[in-house]
N, C-alpha and C positions, 0 to 999 in steps of 0.2 A: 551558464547552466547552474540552477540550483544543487546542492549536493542530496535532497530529495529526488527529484530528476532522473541524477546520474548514477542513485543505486537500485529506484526502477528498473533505469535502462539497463544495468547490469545486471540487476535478479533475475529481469527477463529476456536476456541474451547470452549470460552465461561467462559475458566480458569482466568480468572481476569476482571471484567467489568470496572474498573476504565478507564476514556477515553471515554466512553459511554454516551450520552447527559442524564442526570439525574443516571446516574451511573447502566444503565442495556443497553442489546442490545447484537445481532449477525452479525456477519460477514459474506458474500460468500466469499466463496472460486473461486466460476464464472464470468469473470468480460470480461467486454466490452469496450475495447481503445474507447475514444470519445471525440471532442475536445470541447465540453459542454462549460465547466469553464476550463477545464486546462490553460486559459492563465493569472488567478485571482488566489491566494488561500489567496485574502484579508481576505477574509469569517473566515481563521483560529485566526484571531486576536481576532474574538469574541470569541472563546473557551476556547483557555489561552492568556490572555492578556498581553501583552510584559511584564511590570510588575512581574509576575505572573513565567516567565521562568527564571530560575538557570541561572545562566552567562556561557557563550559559549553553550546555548542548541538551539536547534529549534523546531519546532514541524512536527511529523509525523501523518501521518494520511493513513489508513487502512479502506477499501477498498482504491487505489490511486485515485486521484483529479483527473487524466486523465481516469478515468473509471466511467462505470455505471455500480456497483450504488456503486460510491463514490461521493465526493463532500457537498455541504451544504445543499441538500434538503433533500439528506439517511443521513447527519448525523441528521437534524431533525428528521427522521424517526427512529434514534436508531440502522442503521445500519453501521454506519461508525464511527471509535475509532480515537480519536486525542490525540499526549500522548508527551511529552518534551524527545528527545533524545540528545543524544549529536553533537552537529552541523558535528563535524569529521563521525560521518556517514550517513553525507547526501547521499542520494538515488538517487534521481533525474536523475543523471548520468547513474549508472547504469541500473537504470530504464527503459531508452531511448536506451542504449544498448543490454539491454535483447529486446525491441521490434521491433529494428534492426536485432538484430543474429534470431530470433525466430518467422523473418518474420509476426509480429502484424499489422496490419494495421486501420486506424482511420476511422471507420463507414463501414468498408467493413462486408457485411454481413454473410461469413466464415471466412475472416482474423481477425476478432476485436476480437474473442473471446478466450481465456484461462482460464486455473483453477493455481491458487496460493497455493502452499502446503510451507508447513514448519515442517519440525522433531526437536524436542528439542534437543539442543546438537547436531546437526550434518550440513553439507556443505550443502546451498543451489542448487540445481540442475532444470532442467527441464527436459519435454522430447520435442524437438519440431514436426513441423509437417509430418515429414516424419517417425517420431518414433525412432529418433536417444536420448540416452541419452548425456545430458548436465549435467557436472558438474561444469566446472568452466565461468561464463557469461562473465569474462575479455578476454577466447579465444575464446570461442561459435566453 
C-alpha cells in the first residue's frame, strides 16, 4: 500500500491522527472540486517545513487543495491531514486525470461533487457518473 493510500485511509477513518493540526481531526469522504486556493499550496510549508521533510519526500494533504473542504482554512479546522510522502507518488497528475475521465467539474453545482473511498490493501477504483465501475484511472 502506498503511504498516499494509507493516509487517505487514515484521514478518512480516523485510524492514525498524525497529520492533523494539533494531532486530532476527521476527514470527508464528500468533497467539492473548487478553484479556491488550488493555484497556492504555499500554505503547506507552514505545516512541515521544508527542513522538517526526509530527502526526496513532499507533502500530501487530504481532503485535496483543489477541494472544499480541503485547503488551509479546514486544515485550521482539523479537517484536512498533511503528512510527508514520497515525492515518486506525487498525485497531482493523477488527480487532474480522475477529474477528467470522471467528468468533475470546478464550481459546477452537480458536477463538482464526489465521495473518496479507499480499501486497505486493495486497487483504487471509482464508480463514475453514469454508474460504470472504474478500476484503473490511467484508462478510465
Amino acid at each position: 500500500v502506498s503511504q498516499t493510500t494509507k493516509h487517505t485511509f487514515d484521514a478518512l477513518t480516523g485510524a492514525n491522527q498524525t497529520g492533523f493540526k494539533d494531532g486530532w481531526g476527521l476527514a470527508s469522504p464528500f468533497l467539492g472540486r473548487v478553484p479556491k486556493w488550488s493555484n497556492s499550496r504555499s500554505w503547506l510549508k507552514n505545516v512541515i517545513r521544508p527542513e522538517a521533510l526526509p530527502a526526496n519526500y513532499g507533502r500530501d494533504e487530504y481532503p485535496y487543495n483543489t477541494t472544499i473542504p480541503g485547503g488551509p482554512i479546514f486544515y485550521e479546522l482539523h479537517t484536512v491531514s498533511v503528512r510527508p510522502v514520497p515525492k515518486y507518488e506525487k498525485q497531482g497528475p493523477m488527480l487532474e486525470s480522475f477529474y477528467t475521465k470522471a467528468n468533475v467539474e470546478r464550481n459546477d453545482p452537480e458536477k463538482m461533487w464526489f465521495i473518496v473511498g479507499t480499501t486497505k490493501g486493495t486497487a483504487s477504483f471509482y464508480i463514475d457518473r453514469d454508474g460504470v465501475l472504474k478500476t484503473d484511472l490511467n484508462r478510465g
